[in-house]
LOKOLZA-162215 format. One record per residue (C-alpha): residue number from 0; residue in three letters; x, y, z. Coordinates in nm, 2 decimals, padded with zeros to 4 digits. Last residue first. Layout:
R	n	res	xx	yy	zz
R	NUM	ALA	X	Y	Z
...
end
This chain:
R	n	res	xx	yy	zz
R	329	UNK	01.43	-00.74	03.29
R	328	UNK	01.46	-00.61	02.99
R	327	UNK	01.14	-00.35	02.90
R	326	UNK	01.06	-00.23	02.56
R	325	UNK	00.85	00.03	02.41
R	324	UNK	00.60	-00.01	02.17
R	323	UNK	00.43	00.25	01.94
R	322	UNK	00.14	-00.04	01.81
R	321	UNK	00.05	-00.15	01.48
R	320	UNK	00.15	-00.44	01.57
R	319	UNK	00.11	-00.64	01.19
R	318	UNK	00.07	-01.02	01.14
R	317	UNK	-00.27	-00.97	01.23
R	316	UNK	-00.35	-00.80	00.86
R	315	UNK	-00.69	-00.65	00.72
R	314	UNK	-00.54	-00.30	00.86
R	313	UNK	-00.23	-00.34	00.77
R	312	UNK	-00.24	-00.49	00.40
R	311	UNK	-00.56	-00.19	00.35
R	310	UNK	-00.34	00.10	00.41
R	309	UNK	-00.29	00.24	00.69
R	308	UNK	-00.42	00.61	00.75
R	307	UNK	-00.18	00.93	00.77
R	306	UNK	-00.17	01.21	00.98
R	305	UNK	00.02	01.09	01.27
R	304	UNK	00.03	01.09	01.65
R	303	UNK	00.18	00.95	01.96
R	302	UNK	00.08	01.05	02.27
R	301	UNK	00.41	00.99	02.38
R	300	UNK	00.34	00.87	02.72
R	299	UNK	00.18	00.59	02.54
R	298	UNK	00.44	00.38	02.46
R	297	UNK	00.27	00.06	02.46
R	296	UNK	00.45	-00.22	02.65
R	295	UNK	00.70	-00.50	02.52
R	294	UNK	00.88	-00.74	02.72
R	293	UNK	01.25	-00.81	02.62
R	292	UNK	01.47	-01.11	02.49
R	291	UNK	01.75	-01.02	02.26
R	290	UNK	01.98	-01.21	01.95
R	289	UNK	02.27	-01.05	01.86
R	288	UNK	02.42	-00.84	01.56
R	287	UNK	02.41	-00.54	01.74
R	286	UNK	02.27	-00.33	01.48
R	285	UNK	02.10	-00.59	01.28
R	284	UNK	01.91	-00.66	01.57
R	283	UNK	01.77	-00.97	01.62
R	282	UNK	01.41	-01.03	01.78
R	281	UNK	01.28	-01.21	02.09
R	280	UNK	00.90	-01.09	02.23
R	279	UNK	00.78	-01.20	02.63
R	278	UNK	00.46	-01.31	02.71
R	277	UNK	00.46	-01.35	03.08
R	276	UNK	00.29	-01.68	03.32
R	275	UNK	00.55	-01.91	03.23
R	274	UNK	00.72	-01.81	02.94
R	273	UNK	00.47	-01.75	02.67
R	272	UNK	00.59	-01.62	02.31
R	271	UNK	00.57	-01.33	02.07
R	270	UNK	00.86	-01.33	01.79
R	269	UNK	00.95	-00.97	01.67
R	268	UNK	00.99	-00.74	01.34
R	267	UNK	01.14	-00.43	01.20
R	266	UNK	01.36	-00.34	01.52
R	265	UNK	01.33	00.00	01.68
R	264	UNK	01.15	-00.07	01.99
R	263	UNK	01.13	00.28	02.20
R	262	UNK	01.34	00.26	02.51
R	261	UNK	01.61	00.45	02.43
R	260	UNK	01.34	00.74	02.38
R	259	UNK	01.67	00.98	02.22
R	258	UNK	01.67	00.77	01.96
R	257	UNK	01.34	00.92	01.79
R	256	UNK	01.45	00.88	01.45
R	255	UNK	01.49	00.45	01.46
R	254	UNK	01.24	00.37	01.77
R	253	UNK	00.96	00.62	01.53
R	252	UNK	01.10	00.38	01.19
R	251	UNK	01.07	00.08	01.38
R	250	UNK	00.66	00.17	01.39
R	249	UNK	00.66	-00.07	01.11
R	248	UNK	00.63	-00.39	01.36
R	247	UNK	00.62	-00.73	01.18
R	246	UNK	00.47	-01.00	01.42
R	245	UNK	00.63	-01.35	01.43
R	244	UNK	00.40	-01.60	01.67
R	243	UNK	00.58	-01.85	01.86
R	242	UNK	00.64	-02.15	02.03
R	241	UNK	00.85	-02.18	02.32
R	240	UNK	00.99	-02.56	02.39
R	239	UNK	01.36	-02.51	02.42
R	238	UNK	01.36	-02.61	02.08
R	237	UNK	01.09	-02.42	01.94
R	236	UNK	01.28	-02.13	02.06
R	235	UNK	01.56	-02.19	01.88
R	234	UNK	01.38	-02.24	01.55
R	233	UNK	01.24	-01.94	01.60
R	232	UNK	01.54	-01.75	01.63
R	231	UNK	01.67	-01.92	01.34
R	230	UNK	01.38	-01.81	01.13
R	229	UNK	01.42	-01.48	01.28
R	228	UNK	01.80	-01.47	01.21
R	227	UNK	01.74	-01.52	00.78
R	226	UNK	01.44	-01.26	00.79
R	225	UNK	01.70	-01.05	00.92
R	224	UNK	01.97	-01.11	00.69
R	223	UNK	01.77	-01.16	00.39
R	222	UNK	01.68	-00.78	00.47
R	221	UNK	02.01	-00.66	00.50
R	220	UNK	02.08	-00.80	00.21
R	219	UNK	02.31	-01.05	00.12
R	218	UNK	02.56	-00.96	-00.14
R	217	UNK	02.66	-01.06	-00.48
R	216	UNK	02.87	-00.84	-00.68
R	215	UNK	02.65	-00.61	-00.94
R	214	UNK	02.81	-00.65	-01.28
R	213	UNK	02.53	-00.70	-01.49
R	212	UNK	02.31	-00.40	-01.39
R	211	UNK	02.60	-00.17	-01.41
R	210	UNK	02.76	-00.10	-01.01
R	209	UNK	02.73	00.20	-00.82
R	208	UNK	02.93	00.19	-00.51
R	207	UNK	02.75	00.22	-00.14
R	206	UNK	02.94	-00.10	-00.06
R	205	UNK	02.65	-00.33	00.02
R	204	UNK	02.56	-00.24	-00.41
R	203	UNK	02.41	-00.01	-00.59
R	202	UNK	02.24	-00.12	-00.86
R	201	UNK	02.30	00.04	-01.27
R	200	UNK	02.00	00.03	-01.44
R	199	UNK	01.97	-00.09	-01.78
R	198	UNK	01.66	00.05	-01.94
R	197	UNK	01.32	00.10	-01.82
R	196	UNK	01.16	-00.22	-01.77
R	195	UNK	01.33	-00.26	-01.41
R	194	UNK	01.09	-00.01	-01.31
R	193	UNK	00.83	-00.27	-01.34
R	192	UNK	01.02	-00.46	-01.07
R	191	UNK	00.83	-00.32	-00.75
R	190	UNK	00.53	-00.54	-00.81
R	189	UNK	00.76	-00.77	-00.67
R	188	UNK	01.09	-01.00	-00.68
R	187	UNK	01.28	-01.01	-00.40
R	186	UNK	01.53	-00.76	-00.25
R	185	UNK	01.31	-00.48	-00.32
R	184	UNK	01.27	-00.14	-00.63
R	183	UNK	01.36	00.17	-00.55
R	182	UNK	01.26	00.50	-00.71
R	181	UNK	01.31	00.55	-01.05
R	180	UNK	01.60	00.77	-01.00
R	179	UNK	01.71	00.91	-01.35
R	178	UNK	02.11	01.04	-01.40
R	177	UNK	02.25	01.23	-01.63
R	176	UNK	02.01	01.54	-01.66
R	175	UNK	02.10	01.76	-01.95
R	174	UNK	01.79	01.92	-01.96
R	173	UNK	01.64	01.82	-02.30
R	172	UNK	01.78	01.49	-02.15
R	171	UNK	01.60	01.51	-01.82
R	170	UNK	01.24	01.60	-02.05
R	169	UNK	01.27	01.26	-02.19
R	168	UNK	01.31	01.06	-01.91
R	167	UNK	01.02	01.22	-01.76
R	166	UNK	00.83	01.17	-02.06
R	165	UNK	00.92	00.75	-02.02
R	164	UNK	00.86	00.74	-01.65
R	163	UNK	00.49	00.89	-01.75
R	162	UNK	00.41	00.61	-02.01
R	161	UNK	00.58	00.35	-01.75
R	160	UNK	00.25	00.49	-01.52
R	159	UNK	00.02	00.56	-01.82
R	158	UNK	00.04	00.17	-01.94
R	157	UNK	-00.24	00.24	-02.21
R	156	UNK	-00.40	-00.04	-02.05
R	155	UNK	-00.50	00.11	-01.74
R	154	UNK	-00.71	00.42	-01.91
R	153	UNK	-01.03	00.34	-01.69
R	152	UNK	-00.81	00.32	-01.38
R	151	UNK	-00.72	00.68	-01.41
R	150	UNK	-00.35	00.77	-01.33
R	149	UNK	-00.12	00.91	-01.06
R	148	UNK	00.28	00.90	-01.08
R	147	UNK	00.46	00.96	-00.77
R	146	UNK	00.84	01.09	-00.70
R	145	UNK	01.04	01.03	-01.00
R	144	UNK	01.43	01.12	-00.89
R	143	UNK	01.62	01.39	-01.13
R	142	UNK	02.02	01.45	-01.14
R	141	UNK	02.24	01.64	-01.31
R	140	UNK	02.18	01.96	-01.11
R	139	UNK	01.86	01.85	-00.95
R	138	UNK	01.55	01.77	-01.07
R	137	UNK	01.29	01.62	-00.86
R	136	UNK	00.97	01.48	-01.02
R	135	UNK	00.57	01.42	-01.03
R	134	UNK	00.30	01.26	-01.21
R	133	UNK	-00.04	01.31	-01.34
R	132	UNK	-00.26	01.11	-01.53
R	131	UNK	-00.62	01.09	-01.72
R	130	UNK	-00.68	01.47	-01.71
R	129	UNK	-00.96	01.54	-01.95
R	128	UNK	-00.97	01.84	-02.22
R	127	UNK	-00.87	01.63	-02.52
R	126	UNK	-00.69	01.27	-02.34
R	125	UNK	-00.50	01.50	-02.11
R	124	UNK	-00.12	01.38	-01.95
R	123	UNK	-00.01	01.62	-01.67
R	122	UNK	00.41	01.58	-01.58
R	121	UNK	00.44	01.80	-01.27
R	120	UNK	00.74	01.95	-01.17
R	119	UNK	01.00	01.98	-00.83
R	118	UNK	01.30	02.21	-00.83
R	117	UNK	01.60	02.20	-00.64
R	116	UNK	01.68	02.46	-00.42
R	115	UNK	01.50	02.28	-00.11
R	114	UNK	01.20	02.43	00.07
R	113	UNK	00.99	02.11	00.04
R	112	UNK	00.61	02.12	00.04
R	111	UNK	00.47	01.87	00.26
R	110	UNK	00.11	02.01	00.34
R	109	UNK	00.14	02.16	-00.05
R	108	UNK	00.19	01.82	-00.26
R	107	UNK	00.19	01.54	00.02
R	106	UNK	-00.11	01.69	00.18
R	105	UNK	-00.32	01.84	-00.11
R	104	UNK	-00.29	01.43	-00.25
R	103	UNK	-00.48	01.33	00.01
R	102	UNK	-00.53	01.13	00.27
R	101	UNK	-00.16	01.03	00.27
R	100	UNK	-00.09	00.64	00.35
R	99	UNK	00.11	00.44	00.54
R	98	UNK	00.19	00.03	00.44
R	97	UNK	00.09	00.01	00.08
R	96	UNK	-00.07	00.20	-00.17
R	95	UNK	-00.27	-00.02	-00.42
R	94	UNK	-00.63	00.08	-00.27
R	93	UNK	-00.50	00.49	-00.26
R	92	UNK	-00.50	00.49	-00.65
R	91	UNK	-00.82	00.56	-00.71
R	90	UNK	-00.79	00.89	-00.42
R	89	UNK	-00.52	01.04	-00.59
R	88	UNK	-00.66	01.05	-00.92
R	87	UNK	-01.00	01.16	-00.78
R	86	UNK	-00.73	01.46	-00.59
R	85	UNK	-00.65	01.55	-00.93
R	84	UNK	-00.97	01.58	-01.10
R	83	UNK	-01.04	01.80	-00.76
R	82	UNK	-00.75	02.05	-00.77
R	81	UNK	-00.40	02.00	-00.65
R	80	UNK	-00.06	02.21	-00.73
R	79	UNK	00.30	02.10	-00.88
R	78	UNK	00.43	02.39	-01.12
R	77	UNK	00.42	02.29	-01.49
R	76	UNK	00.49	02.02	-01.80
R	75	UNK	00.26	01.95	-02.05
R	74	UNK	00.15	01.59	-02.24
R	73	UNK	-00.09	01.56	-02.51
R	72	UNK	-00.25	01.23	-02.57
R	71	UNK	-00.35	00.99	-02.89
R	70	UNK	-00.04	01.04	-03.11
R	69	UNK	00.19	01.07	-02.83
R	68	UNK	00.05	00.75	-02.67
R	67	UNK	00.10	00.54	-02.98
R	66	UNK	00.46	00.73	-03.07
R	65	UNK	00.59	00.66	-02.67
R	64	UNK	00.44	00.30	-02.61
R	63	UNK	00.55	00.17	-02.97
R	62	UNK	00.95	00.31	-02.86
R	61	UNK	00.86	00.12	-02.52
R	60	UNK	00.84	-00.18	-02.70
R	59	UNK	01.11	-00.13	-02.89
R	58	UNK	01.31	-00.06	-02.60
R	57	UNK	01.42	00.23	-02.54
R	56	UNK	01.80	00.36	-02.63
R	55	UNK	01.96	00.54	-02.39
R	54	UNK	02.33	00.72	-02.41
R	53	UNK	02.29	01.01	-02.20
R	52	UNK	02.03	00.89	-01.95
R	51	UNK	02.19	00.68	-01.69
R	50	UNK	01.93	00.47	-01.52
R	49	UNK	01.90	00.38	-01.13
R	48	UNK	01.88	00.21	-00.89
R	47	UNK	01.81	00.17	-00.50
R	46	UNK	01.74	-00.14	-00.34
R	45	UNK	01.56	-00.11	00.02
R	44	UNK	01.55	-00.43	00.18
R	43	UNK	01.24	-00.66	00.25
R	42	UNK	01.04	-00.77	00.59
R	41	UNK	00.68	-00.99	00.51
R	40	UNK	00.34	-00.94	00.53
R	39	UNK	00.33	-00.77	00.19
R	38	UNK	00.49	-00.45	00.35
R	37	UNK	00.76	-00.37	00.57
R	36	UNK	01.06	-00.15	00.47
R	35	UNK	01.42	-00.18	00.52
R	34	UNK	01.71	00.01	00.46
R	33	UNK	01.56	00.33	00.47
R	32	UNK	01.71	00.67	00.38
R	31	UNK	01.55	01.00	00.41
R	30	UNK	01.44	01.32	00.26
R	29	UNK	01.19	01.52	00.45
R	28	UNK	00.89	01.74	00.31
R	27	UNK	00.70	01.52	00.11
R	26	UNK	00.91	01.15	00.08
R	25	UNK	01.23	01.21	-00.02
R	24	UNK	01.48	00.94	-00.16
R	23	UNK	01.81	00.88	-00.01
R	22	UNK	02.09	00.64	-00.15
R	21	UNK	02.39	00.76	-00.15
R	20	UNK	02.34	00.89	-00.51
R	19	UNK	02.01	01.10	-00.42
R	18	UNK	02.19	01.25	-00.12
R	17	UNK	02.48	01.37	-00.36
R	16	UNK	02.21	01.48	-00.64
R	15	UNK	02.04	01.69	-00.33
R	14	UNK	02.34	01.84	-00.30
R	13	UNK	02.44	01.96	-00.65
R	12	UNK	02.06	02.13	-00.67
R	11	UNK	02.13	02.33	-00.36
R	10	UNK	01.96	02.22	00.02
R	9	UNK	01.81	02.44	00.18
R	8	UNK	01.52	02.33	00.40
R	7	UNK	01.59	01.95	00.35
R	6	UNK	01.49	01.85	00.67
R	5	UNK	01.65	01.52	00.76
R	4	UNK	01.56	01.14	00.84
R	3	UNK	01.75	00.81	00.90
R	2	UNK	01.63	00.44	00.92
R	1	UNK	01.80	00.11	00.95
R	0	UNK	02.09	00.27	01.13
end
């Protein structure tokens, strides 16, 4: 499954490291696991990583970052909640969010409370009496995942998000945390890679095994794989005379969690093309490992619904059905 979902209403400190080490991540009040994710136009794969603490040395550069940002800001640790300097934090870093996004920062942090055992903080950085960042964490038993760090644009170049990795980091080994999730990073390069900086990261690989940064086997990723077939596809249908359009479809996720609507589309992305007087969509599924041709209609007997706005890739975007679609073989 590209996509898979779960409450994590009580779920101990030694579990949610076991999730966090086969490759979940939580987002608000669910944890869940994605294999692929749309954004930039384009179909990617999920690559999780992350950074064993016990014997880390920064870099020197980060080493400059830590004592010229300790000198000038004070950093505390505390309970996560929202007030209004937060929520301008929130809300001047909403134009670099891509695909969904929260309307505020109330919603992901008490709307989407978890009810876990593990414990979630807040990092606040102050320059004197004003909050110029704020981000957030999971500890576990031995484990901690970074959720979200916000910042103010006016301090960019005192590189508050790595800044804010860097604390966290620290505060896991007062705790004897092994392990730090950074969050994941894609299958080609992107803006993702900054958490690459941190130290050497172990990857893990097709296998679900943890591998050091330089010993990760190649593999292709699902993502290559997919992006691979649809050129393929394409190319097929160009031959039999069919031109068409590819479209990227992130409502895969609802076709992915809601299986029991066997007719909701649950594949990433699509090619659009005439036949005769239909328009019919082709795609490959992963799953199946084949090729299909279907028609695709709005679902909108489900009435679907969601709290949160696109972001400004999908909305100023045509490459993107932003649709719930169902489909129809014939």
């Amino acid at each position: 499954m590209l996509v898979q979902t779960a409450h994590i209403e009580g779920t101990t400190r030694e579990e949610y490291d076991a999730l966090l080490a086969s490759g979940w991540f939580r987002g608000t009040g669910i944890i869940y696991k994605s294999e692929i994710v749309c954004i930039s136009e384009q179909i990617y794969s999920v690559q999780h990583i992350r950074l064993p603490l016990a014997d880390l040395i920064h870099s020197k550069k980060h080493r400059r970052l830590l004592r010229q940002n300790d000198e000038r800001f004070q950093v505390t640790f505390g309970t996560p909640n929202s007030d209004e300097r937060k929520e301008e934090l929130y809300l001047a870093q909403v134009p670099r969010f891509k695909a969904f996004v929260h309307q505020s920062l109330s919603e992901i942090i008490i709307g989407g409370w978890h009810d876990g055992e593990f414990e979630t903080k807040e990092l606040c950085v102050f320059d004197g009496d004003k909050l110029i960042a704020v981000s957030y964490f999971d500890v576990g038993k031995s484990a901690m995942a970074s959720i979200m760090c916000l910042y103010d644009p006016a301090y960019k170049k005192f590189s508050l998000g790595i800044y804010t990795m860097l604390k966290e980091m620290e505060f896991g080994r007062r705790e004897n945390v092994a392990l730090y999730y950074p969050g994941y990073i894609l299958d080609r390069p992107s803006a993702f890679d900054y958490k690459l900086s941190i130290g050497d990261c172990e990857w893990m690989g097709n296998d679900k095994v943890w591998y050091a940064g330089n010993g990760v086997p190649i593999f292709q990723s699902k993502g290559e794989l997919i992006r691979s077939k649809m050129k393929e596809l394409q190319k097929r249908l160009s031959l039999l005379g069919h031109e068409s359009d590819f479209h990227i479809y992130p409502y895969f996720t609802v076709g992915q969690v809601m299986r029991e609507h066997k007719t909701l589309l649950r594949l990433p992305c699509y090619l659009e093309f005439e036949f005769g007087e239909k328009t019919l969509a082709a795609s490959y599924d992963s799953e199946e490992d084949d090729f299909f041709i279907f028609e695709l209609v709005e679902a909108t007997e489900l009435e679907f619904t969601q709290q949160l706005d696109l972001s400004d890739d999908y909305r100023n975007s045509n490459i993107y059905d932003l649709r719930v679609l169902k489909t129809i073989f014939r």
